[in-house]
C-alpha positions in Angstrom: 96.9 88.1 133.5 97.1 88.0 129.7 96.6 91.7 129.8 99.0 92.6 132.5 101.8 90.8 130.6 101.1 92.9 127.3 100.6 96.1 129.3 104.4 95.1 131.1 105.7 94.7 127.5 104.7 97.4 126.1 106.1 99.6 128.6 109.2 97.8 128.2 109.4 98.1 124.7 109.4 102.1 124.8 112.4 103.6 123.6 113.3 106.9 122.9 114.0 107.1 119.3 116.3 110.4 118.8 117.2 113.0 121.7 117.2 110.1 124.4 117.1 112.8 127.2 113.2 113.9 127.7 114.2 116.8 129.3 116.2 117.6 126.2 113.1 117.0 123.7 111.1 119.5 123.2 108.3 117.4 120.7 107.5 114.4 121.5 106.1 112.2 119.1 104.6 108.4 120.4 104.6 105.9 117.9 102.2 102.8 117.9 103.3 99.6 115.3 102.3 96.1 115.5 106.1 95.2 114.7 105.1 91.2 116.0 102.1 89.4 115.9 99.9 88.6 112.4 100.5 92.5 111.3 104.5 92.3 111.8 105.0 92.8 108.0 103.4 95.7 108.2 105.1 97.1 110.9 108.6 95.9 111.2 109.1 98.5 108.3 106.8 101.1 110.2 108.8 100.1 113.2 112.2 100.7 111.2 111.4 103.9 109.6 110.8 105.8 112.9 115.0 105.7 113.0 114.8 107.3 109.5 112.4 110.6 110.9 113.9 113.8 111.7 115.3 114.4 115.4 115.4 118.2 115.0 112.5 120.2 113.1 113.5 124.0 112.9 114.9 125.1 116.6 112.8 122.4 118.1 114.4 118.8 119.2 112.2 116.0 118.9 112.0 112.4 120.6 109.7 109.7 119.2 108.3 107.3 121.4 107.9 103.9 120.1 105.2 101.1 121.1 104.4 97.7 119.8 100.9 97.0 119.9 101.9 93.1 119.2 99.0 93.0 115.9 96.2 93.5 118.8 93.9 96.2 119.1 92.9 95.8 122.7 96.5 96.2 123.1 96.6 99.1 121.0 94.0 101.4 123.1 96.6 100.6 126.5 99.8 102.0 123.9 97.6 105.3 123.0 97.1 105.7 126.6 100.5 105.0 127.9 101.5 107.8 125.3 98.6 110.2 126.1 99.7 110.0 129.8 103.4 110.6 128.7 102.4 114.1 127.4 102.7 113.3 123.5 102.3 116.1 120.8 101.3 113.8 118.4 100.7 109.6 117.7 102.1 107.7 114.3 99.8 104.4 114.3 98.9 102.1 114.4 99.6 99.4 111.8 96.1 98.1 111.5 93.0 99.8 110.6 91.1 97.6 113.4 93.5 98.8 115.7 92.8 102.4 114.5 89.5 102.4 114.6 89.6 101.9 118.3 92.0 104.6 119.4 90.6 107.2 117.2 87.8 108.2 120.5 91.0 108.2 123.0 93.1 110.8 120.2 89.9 113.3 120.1 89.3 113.4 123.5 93.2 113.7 124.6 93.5 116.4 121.6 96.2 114.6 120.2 96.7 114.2 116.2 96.8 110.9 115.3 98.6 110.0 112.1 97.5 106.5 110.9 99.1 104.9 108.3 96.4 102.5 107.7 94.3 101.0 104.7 90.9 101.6 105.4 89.7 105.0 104.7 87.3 104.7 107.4 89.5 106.1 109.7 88.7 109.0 108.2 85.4 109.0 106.1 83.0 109.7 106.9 84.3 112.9 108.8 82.9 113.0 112.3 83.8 115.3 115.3 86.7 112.5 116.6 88.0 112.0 112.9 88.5 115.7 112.5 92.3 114.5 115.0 92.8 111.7 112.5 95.3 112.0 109.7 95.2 109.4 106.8 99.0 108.9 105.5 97.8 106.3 102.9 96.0 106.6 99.9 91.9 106.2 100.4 90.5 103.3 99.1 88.2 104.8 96.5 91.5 106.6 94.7 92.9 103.1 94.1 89.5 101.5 92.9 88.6 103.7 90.6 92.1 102.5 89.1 91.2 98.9 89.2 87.3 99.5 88.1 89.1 101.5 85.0 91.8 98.8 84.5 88.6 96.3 84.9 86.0 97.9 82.3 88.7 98.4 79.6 89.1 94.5 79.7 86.0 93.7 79.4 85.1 92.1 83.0 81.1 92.1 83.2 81.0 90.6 86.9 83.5 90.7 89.9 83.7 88.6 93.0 85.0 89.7 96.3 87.4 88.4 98.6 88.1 90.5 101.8 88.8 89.9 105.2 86.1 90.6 107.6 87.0 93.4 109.2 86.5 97.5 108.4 89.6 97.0 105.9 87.4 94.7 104.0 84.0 96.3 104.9 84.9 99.7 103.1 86.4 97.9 100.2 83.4 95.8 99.3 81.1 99.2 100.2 83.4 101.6 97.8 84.0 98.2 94.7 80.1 97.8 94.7 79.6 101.5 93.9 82.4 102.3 91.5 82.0 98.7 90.1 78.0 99.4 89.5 78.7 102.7 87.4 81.0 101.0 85.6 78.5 98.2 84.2 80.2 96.1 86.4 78.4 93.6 88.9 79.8 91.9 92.1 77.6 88.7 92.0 79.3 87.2 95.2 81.1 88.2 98.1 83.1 86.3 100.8 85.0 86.8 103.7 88.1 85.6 106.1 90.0 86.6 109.0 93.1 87.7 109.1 94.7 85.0 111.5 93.1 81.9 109.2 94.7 79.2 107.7 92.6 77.9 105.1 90.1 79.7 103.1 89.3 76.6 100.3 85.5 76.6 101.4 85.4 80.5 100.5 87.5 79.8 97.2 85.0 77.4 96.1 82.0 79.1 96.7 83.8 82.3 94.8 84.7 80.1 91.7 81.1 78.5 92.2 79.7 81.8 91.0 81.9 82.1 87.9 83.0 86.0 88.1 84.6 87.4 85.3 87.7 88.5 88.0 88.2 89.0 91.9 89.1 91.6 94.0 91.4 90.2 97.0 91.2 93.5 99.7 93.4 92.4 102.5 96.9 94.1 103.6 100.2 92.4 104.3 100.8 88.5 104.7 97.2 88.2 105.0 96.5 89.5 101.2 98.9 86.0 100.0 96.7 83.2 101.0 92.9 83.8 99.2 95.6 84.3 95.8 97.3 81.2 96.3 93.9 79.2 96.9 92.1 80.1 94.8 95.1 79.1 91.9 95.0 75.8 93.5 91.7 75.9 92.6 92.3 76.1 89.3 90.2 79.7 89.1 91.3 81.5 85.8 90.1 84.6 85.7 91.8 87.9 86.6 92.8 88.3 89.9 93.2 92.0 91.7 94.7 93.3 95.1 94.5 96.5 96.8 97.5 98.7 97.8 97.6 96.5 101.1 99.4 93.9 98.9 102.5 95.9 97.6 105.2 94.1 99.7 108.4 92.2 98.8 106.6 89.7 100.4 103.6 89.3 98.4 106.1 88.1 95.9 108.1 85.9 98.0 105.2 84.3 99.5 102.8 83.9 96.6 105.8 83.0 94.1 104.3 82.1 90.3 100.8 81.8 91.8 101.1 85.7 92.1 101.4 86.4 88.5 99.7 88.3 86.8 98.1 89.9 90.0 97.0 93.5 88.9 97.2 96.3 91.7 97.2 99.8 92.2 99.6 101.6 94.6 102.5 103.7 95.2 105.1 104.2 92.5 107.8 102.8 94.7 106.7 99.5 93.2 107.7 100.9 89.9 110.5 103.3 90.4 113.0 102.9 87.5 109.6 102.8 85.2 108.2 106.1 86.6 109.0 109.3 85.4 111.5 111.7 86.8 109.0 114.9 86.7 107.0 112.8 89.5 107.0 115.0 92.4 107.9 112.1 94.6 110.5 110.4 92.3 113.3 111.5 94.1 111.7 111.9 97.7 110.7 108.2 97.4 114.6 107.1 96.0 115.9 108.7 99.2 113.9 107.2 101.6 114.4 103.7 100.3 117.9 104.3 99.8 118.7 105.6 103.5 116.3 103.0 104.9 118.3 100.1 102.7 121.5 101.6 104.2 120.9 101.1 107.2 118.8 98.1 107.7 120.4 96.6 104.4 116.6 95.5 102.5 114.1 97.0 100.3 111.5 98.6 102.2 107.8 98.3 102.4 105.4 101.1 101.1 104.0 100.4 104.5 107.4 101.8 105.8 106.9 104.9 103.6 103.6 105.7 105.5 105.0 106.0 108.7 108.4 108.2 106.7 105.7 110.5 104.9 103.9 110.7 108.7 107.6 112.3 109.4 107.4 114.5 106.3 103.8 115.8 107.5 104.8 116.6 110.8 107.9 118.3 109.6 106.2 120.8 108.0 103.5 121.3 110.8 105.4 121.5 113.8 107.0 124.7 113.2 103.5 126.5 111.8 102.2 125.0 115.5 105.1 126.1 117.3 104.4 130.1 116.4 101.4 129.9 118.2 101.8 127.4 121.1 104.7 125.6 122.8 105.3 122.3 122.8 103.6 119.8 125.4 100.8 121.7 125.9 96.5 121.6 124.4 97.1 124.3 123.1 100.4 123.3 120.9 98.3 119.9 119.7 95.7 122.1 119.0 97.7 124.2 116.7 99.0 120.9 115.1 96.5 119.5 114.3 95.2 122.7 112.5 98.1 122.9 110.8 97.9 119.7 109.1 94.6 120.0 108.0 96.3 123.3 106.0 98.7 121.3 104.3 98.9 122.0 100.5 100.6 120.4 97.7 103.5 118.3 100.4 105.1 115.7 97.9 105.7 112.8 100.0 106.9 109.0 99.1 103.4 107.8 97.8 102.2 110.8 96.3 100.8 114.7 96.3 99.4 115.6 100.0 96.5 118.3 99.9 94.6 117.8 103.1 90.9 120.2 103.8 88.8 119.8 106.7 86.6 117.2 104.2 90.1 115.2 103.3 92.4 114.3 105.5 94.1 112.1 103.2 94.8 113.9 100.7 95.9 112.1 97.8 94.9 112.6 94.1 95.9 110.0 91.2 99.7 111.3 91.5 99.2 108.6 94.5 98.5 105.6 92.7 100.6 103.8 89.8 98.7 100.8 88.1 101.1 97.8 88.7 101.4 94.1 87.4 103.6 91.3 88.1 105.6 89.9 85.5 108.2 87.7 85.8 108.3 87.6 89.5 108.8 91.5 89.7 106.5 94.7 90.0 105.9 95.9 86.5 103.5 99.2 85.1 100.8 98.0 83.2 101.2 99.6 79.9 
């Protein structure tokens, strides 16, 4: 029952998000965001950005195709195949890398490029026959620890404890800290875990600040990245505290208030913008997309917004190269697509430089990634 009231829903939540005709569109693009539910910060500004993507991409209309996977994967899987059956050229999502690591079997064997603006690298890495449709718009999680190891070994830290939910997102990050951590001279001496929906993780914190780390590495995206910060200051633990890219949010700072200071991250210079410099390639890319999305839904996006706009900026320049060799709606058009992207070269987007190969389809280099404190209740460079 549960499961024919989430399918109803999310047939009722699909809305044509451009040319409002079908018949008219000639690309159609579904959409997959967990814009309620545990993931909603996360996707509300996923959600919103699909309003700021382009309805016309050379001679060709487009209509997007938007789903709300409500934060659960199960539901997920039923919104890629509602949009599969619809005849989509292409899938944005979904929010979660959970989510996305359930849907990536249903985009390979429909032939449909799926871009997934996600955390967890493991959407894409290792590269397997199904990855080779999956398209990473955020940065992989070894490019932002080997900023935090680096920021890490130049203080001094000896040892590292890690707190991550349990769950791919947090599976990769403790695989990729151990390594980088371990060349570094760097040991993670204890390691716990938490799921995303919980509402107390003291017994976790204590067993953490038991061990005496030198610093820990939070790895959790959204809301969910507030709470094992907030504990473990309550805790009185006072060593150096790190989050991934899966904590730049206004709300990180709303929600974690002064027990957030200090917090050292790496992620997209949109954090940072009035500190970056103006030769960036995505300086200005990145001040029009917050600007038009604060226009119109009058707040500061999230990057996690971005990586649904740069998903846009991907398929802008893709969708043309397919259309010379296929037309639109057909295998043979995805096809095209989805060898077109994996041809992309030097793209500036919001969060950084896109170069994707048949190895990488992420693509980012350290033009991805800004180092990033917070001082006085703001994002600040670490200088």
């Amino acid at each position: 029952m549960v499961m024919k009231r989430m399918v109803s829903a999310l047939a009722a939540l699909a809305v044509g998000v451009g040319m409002a005709a079908g018949a008219q569109a000639q690309v159609k693009i579904g959409v997959v965001t967990s814009s309620t539910g545990p993931v909603a910060l996360v996707g509300i500004p996923q959600k919103n950005s699909i309003e700021l993507l382009p309805t016309k991409i050379g001679s060709l209309s487009v209509e997007y195709i938007s789903l709300d996977d409500a934060s659960n994967p199960t539901a997920a899987v039923t919104a890629f195949k509602k949009l599969v059956g619809d005849g989509v050229d292409a899938i944005i999502g979904p929010s979660g890398t959970p989510a996305a690591m359930g849907v990536i079997q249903i985009a390979a064997e429909a032939g449909v490029p799926m871009l997934a603006p996600v955390g967890g690298a493991a959407v894409v890495l290792p590269m397997t026959e199904p990855k080779k449709w999956v398209f990473k718009t955020t940065q992989n999680d070894d490019i932002i620890a080997e900023a935090l190891v680096g920021h890490m070994k130049s203080k001094g830290v000896k040892t590292l404890g890690f707190f991550g939910l349990a769950d791919p997102f947090g599976q990769n990050w403790l695989t990729v800290t151990t390594e980088l951590a371990e060349k570094a001279g760097i040991k993670v001496i204890a390691s716990e875990r938490f799921q995303r929906q919980d509402t107390s993780v003291t017994a976790q914190s204590i067993k953490l600040i038991a061990a005496k780390p030198d610093a820990i590495l939070i790895a959790a995206p959204g809301s969910s990245s507030v709470l094992p910060q907030t504990t473990l200051v309550d805790q009185k633990y006072a060593g150096q505290i790190y989050q991934t890219h899966g904590a730049a949010l206004p709300d990180f700072l709303k929600l974690g208030g002064k027990k957030v200071e200090g917090t050292v991250l790496a992620a997209s210079l949109m954090l940072v913008m009035n500190e970056v410099s103006d030769s960036h390639p995505s300086k200005k890319i990145a001040a029009k997309y917050i600007a038009d999305y604060k226009a119109k839904f009058g707040a500061e996006p999230a990057t996690f917004g971005a990586n649904v706009y740069d998903a846009g900026l991907l398929l802008q320049a893709t969708i043309p190269v397919a259309a010379k060799k296929a037309k639109p709606g057909t295998p043979e058009f995805r096809a095209a697509l989805r060898d077109a992207l994996e041809q992309i070269k030097d793209l500036p987007g919001t969060q950084g430089v896109y170069t994707m190969t048949a190895a990488d389809h992420s693509g980012f280099d350290a033009r991805g990634r800004e180092l990033i404190t917070v001082k006085d209740g703001a994002w600040r460079l670490v200088k």
